[in-house]
N, C-alpha and C positions, 0 to 999 in steps of 0.2 A: 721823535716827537717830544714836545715840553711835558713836563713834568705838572701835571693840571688840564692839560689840554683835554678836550673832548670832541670827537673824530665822529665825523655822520656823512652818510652819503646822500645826497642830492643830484638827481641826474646823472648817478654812475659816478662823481666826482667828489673824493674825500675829503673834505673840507675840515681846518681845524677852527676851535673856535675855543677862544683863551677865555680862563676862568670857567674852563668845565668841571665836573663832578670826577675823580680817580681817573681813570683810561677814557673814559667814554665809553660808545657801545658800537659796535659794526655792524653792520644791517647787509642780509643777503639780498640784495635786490640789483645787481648788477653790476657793471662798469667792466672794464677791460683790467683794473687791477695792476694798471702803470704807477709808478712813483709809489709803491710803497714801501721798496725796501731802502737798508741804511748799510750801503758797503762801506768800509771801510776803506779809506785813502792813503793807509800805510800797509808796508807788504811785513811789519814787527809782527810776530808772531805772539799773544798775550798771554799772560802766566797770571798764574794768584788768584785770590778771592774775585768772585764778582761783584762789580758793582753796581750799587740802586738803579744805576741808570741805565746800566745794560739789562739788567734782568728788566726793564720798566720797556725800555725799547724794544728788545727779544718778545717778548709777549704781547707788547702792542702791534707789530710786522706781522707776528704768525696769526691770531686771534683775527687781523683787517684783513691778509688773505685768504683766510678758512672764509671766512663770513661772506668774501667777494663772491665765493665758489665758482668762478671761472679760469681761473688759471691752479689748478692742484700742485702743480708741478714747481710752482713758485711757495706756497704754502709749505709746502713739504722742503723746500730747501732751508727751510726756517729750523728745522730739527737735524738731531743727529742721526737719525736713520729714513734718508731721503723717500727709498725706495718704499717701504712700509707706510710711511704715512702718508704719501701719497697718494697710492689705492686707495687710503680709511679715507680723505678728505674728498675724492672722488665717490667713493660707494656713497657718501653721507648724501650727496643731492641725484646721482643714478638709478643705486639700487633701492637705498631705503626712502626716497621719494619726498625728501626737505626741504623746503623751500620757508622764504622770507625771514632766517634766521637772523636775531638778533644776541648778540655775545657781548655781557656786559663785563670785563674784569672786577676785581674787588680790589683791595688794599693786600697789598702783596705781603707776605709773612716770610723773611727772608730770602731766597730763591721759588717756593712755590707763588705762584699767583691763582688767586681761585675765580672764577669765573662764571655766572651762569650765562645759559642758552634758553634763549624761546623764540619756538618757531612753527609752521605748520606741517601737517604733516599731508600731500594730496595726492591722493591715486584716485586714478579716472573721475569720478562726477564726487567721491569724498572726501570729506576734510578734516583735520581737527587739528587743536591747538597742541602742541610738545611745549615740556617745560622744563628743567631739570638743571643743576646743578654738579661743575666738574672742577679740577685745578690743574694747572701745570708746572712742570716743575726748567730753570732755567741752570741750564750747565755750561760748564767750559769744553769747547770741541777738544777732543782730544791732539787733532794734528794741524787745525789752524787754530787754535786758541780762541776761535769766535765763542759768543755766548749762542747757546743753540737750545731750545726748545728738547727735554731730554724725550724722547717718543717713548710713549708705552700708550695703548687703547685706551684707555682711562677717560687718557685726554678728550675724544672723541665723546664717549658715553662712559659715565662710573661703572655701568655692569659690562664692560665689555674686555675680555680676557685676551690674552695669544690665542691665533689663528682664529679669531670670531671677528664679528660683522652685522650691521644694523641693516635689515631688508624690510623691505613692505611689498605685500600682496597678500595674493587670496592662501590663507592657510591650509598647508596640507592633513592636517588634522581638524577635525569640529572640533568644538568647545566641551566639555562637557559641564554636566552639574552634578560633583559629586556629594553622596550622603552619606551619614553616620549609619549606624544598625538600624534605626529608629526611623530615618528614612528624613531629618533635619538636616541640612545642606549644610556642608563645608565648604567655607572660601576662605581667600590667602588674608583677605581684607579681616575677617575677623578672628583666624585663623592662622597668624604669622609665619611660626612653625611648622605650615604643611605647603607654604609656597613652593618649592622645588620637588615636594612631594607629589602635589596635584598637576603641574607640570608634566612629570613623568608618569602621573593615572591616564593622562590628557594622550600624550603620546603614544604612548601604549595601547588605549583603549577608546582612542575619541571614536572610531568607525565601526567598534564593537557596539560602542552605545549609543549608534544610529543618529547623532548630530549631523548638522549641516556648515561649512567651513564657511567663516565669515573672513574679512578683512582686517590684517594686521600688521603691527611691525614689530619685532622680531629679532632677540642675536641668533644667528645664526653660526653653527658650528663649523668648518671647514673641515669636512670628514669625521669619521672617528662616530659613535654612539652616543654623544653627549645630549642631553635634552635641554630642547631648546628654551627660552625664555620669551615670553611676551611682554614686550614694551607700552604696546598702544593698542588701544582697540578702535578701529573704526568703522569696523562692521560687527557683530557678534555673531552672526548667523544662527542656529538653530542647536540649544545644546542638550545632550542626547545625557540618561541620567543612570551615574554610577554609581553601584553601591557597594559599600567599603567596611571596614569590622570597625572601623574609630566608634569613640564614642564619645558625642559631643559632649556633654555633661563631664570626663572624666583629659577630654581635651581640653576646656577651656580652662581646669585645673592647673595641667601641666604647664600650659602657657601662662599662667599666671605663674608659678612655682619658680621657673625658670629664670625671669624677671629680677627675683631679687638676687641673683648671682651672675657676673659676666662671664660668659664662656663655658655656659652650663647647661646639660643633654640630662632628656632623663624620656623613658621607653616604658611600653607596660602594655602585658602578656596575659592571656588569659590562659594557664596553666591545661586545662579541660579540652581545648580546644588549639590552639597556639594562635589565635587571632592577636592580632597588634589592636590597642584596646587604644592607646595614647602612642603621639612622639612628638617632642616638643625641643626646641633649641633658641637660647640666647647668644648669640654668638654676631662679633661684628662683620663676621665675613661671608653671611648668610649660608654657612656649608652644615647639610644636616648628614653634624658628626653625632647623631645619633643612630644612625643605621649606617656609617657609612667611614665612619672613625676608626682609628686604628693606636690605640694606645695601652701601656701598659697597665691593668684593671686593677692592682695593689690585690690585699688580702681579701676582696670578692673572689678570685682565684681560687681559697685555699676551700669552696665546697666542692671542687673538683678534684683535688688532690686529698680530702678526706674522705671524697666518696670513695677514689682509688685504694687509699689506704686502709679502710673498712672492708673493701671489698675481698683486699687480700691477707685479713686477719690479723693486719701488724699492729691494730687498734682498735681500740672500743669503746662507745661512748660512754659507758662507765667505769670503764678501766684505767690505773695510773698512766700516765704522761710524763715522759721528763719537760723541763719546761727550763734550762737555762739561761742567766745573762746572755752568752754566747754560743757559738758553734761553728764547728770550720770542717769543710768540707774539700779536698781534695784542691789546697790552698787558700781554698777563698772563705773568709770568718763572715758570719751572717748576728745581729744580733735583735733584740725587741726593744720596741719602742723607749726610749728612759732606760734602755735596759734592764726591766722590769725582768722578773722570773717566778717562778710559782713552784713550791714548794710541798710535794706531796701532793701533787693537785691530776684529776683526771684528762681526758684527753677532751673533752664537755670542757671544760675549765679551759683550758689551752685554746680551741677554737672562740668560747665565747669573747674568751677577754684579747683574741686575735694572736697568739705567740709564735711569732717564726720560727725560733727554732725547735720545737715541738715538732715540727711539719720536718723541715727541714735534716736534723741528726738521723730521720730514719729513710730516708733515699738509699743507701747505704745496704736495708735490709730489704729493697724490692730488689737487688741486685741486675738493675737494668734502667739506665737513664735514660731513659728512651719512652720507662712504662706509661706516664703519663702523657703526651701528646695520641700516643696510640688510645687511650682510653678517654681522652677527650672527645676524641673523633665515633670511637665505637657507640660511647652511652651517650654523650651532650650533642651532639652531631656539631661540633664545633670544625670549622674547617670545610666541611662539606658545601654542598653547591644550594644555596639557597635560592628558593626562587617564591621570594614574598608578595610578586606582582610590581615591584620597583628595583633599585639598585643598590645591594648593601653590601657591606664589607663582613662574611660570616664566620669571624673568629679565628685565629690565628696560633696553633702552640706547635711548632720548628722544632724536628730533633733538635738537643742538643746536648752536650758532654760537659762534666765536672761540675766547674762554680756557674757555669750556666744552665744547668739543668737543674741543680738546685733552686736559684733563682726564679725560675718557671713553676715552682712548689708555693712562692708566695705572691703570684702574679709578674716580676719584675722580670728580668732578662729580654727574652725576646717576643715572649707573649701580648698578644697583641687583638684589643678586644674592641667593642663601643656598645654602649649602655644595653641596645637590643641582645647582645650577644649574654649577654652579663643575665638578664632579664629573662632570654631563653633559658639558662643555666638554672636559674631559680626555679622556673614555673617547670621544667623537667625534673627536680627536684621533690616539687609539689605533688607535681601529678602522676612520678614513676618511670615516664615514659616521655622521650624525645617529640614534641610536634612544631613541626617546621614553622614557626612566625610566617604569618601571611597578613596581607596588607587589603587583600582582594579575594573575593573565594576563588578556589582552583576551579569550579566549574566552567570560572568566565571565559577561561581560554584552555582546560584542559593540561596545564603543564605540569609538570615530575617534579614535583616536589622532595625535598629531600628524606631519604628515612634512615634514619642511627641501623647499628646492626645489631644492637640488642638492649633488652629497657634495664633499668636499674634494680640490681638485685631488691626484692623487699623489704628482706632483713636492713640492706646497706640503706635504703632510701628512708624508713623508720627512724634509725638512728641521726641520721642527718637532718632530718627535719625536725626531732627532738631537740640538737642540736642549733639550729636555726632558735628555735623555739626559745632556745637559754640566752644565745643574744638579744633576742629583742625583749625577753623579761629583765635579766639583772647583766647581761654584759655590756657589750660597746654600744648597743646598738637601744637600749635601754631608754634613753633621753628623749631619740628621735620616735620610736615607737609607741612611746606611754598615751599617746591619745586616742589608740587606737585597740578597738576590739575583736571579739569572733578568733578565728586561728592565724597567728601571726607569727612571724619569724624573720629573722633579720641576717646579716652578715656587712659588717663594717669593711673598707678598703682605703689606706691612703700612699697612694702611686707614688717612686721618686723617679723626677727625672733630670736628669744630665743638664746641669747650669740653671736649675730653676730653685729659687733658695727656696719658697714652699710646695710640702706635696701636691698632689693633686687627689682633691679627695673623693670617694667613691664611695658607692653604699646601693644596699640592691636587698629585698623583702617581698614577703607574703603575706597575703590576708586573705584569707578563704582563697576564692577560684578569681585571686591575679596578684599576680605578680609584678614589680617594676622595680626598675636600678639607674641611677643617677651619676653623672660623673659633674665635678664642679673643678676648673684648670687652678691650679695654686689655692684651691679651698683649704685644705691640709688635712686634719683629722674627718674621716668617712661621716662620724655621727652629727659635725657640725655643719657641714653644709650640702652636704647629698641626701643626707639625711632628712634633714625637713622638708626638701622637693621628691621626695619618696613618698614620706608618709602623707605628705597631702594630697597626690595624688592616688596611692591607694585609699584615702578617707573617702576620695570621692568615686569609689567603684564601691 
C-alpha cells in the first residue's frame, strides 16, 4: 500500500483512496479478506535494517487482516509466531465477543507503530462501546528475512500478558463494594493503587459478600492462581459489600505521596492491631510491589539485626560502638556511607546516623551466620506464611555464609523485602509483638493467620524504639520527620543494586499506633525521598 494511502472497507471490499490520513483505519465488518497480503516475488533472502516501507506495509497487512476477522490464520501469518497469534486474533471476535472494530495506525516511531482500536463489545441482547490504545513492533524474520509483525499480547490488548486472553460473559464472581473502616467506599477510579488489590478482594470474596454476577469482559488467565482483571463492564449485577481495615482518609494520602516519585511503594500498619491502614504504588507497570515486591530493604534491615544484637548482649543502646571507615569480614570489606566513622560514639549514635560497619564487625561475636534469618523468622515473623486476605511476598532472609551473611546485617545480599514487610518490622517494633498484616478481618473467612514464635524481649524492644526515636529526632531520619508529633521514630535505608548508578532509597517510621515504610527505585538517600511519602502518610493517621 502507498505511503498516504487510506484503506476502508465498503461491501467487504478494501478500497484505497489516495491522499488519505497516515495508514488509514480497518473496519471489522466483513469481506472474505482476499488481496491483502504483499508476497514477495523474489526467493533473496533480506538482511539489514528495515525499511519505512516495509515496516508501513507490515503493519498495514496485519492491522487490515486483524480488523477483517475472518480469516485468522492469514492475520497471524503476518507475525513471527503464527501459531500464538492466531488463537489471540481468533479469541478477540469468539471468545471475548468483538465486533465492528475499527484499528487506526498512528505515525510510526522507527519499527513500533502505535495504533488505536474502537470497537463494540455484544454478548446476547448487550452492548457497549471498547476503546483503547496499543502499538506494534516490526522485525526482520529471522529465517526468511520477511519484515514480520514481532507477536507479543500487547498487541491484541496493552494489559494482556503470556498465557492470558480477552473473554466476555457472565462473571464467575459478583462484583463487589468494598469499604474503608469507616464504611466509605473504595474504587480503583479514585483509588489507583488498590486496582489489582480489589480485584483480588473481588475474587476471593465476591460470593462471601452475597453479590450477584453481572456481565463482563475480562483477561483471563490460562491456569495458574492469577486474579483476573476487568476490561468492561456491561452488566454490573448486584454488588455485595466488603469491608476492609484501609483507611480512606490515610489512603488517599499515600496516593498522593506516591505521585511525586516514579517507581515508589509505601505500606502502613497499625502496630495495635496489624491491620494494613494504607498501600499505595506509582509504578508504570501497575504491579503492587508494595505487598508483593521482592527487593533488597538497605539499612531498614539494621532494626532487625539490632534487635538481634541487643538481644544477645553484644550491645547496648547506650553503650560504646566501634563505628569504623571500614571492615572486612571473611574477605569481603564493607564500608559507611562517605566513609564517615564515629569516634567514641554509642551504639544509639551508630544506628541513628545508620553505620554499617558497627552492625557488621560484630557478626563475628554471635559466632553463628545463620543467627539472624532464624530470629527474623522467630520475633518479626518474616518468611512465614502470611495470609493478609490477598497475595503478598512475606519477606525473605536465606541462610547464608561469610561476606553474604554479613551483608544481610545491612539489608543487602540476599535479603529480600517490600515496604509492607519493612512496615510489619516497624509496627512489631512498636508494639513488642509480631501481628500478621491483614488486609480483611480473619473472621471473614476463618483463615491461619500467621504467629512469630515468640514477642520481643521488653528490655530489647525499649531500647530499639529509643532508638528509633534518635533517628527521627537528630539522625538520618530527622529532616523527614520534623513535621511531625506525639511518639515517633524513624529508621533511614538506601538499597544498592547491581548496575543501577543510584541507590534505592528506603525509609520506614512510627507515630503513635502506625506505622509505614516507603521504598523509592534510584531515589538514593532513605531521608530524601522515602521519607517524605512516610511522613505524610503517617501525618495523616
Amino acid at each position: 500500500m502507498r505511503s498516504g494511502a487510506k484503506v476502508a472497507v465498503i461491501g467487504g471490499v478494501f478500497i484505497i483512496v489516495a491522499g488519505g490520513v497516515g495508514y488509514g483505519a480497518y473496519s471489522l465488518v466483513g469481506g472474505d479478506g482476499g488481496g491483502l497480503g504483499s508476497e514477495s516475488k523474489s526467493t533473496e533472502v533480506r538482511t539489514g535494517p528495515l525499511s519505512t516501507e516495509e515496516i508501513k506495509t507490515t503493519a498495514e497487512d496485519f492491522l487490515a487482516a486483524w480488523a477483517d476477522g475472518k480469516d485468522p490464520e492469514r492475520a497471524a501469518s503476518f507475525t513471527n509466531n503464527a501459531a500464538e497469534a492466531q488463537d489471540a486474533v481468533a479469541g478477540y471476535s469468539e471468545q471475548a465477543h468483538i465486533t465492528g472494530a475499527v484499528i487506526t495506525p498512528g505515525e510510526a516511531t522507527g519499527a513500533k507503530v502505535p495504533f488505536t482500536v474502537k470497537a463494540t463489545v455484544k454478548f446476547g441482547e448487550l452492548s457497549k462501546p471498547l476503546s483503547y490504545a496499543s502499538e506494534l513492533t516490526v522485525v526482520r524474520g529471522l529465517t526468511n528475512g520477511k519484515p514480520l509483525v514481532d507477536w507479543t499480547p500487547t498487541v491484541i490488548h496493552p494489559k494482556l500478558e503470556k498465557n492470558t486472553h480477552l473473554i466476555t460473559g457472565k462473571s464467575d464472581t459478583p462484583p463487589i463494594k468494598a469499604v474503608d473502616r469507616n464504611g466509605t467506599e473504595l474504587t480503583a477510579e479514585k483509588y489507583p493503587s488498590l486496582a489489582p488489590v480489589l480485584d483480588q478482594l473481588r475474587e476471593k470474596y465476591g460470593e462471601k459478600a452475597g453479590g450477584e454476577s453481572g456481565v463482563e469482559t475480562w483477561i483471563q488467565t490460562d491456569g495458574g492462581d492469577v486474579t483476573r482483571s476487568t476490561v468492561l463492564t456491561l452488566s454490573k449485577g448486584e454488588s455485595g459489600e466488603l469491608k476492609t481495615t484501609l483507611d480512606a482518609k490515610v489512603q488517599a494520602a499515600a496516593e498522593q505521596a506516591v505521585k511525586k516519585y516514579s517507581e515508589a511503594s509505601v505500606a502502613a500498619v497499625r502496630p495495635s492491631t496489624g491491620e494494613i491502614v494504607a498501600v499505595a504504588n506509582n509504578r508504570k507497570d501497575g504491579f503492587n510491589a508494595a505487598m508483593l515486591g521482592k527487593q533488597a530493604p538497605g539499612s531498614t534491615m539494621k532494626i532487625v539485626t539490632a534487635a538481634m544484637l541487643l538481644e544477645k548482649g553484644l550491645v547496648g543502646a547506650g553503650k560504646p560502638a566501634e563505628c569504623p571507615k571500614t571492615v572486612m569480614y571473611q574477605g569481603t570489606s564493607f564500608h559507611n556511607l562517605d566513609n564517615f566513622d564515629i569516634k567514641g560514639g554509642t551504639f544509639t549514635q551508630s544506628f541513628a546516623r545508620s553505620c554499617n560497619t558497627a552492625f557488621i564487625k560484630l557478626i563475628d561475636d554471635t559466632k553463628d551466620d545463620h543467627a539472624l534469618p532464624k530470629f527474623a523468622g522467630e520475633v518479626f515473623g518474616l518468611g512465614l506464611d502470611w495470609q493478609s486476605g490477598v497475595a503478598s511476598a512475606d519477606g525473605s532472609v536465606p541462610e547464608a555464609d561469610g561476606g553474604g551473611a554479613a551483608a544481610q546485617y545491612i539489608g543487602q545480599g540476599t535479603v529480600q523485602m517490600n515496604v509492607l514487610n519493612i512496615a510489619s518490622v516497624t509496627a512489631t517494633t512498636k508494639d513488642g509483638t509480631f501481628r500478621q498484616p491483614v488486609i480483611v478481618p480473619r473472621d471473614l473467612d476463618d483463615r491461619e493467620l500467621a504467629v512469630a514464635e515468640r514477642q520481643l524481649p521488653g528490655a530489647v524492644g525499649q531500647q530499639l524504639r529509643d532508638m528509633m526515636r534518635a533517628t527521627a529526632s537528630w539522625g538520618t531520619g530527622q529532616k523527614a520527620m520534623a513535621g511531625l508529633g506525639g511518639d515517633k521514630g524513624a529508621k533511614t535505608g538506601s538499597a544498592e543494586v547491581d548496575g543501577q548508578e543510584t541507590s534505592n532509597s528506603w525509609f520506614t517510621g512510627f507515630q503513635d499506633d502506625l506505622a509505614a515504610a516507603a521504598s523509592v527505585e534510584s531515589g538514593g538517600h532513605g531521608g530524601d525521598a522515602a521519607g517524605p511519602v512516610v511522613a505524610a502518610v503517617l501525618s495523616a493517621g
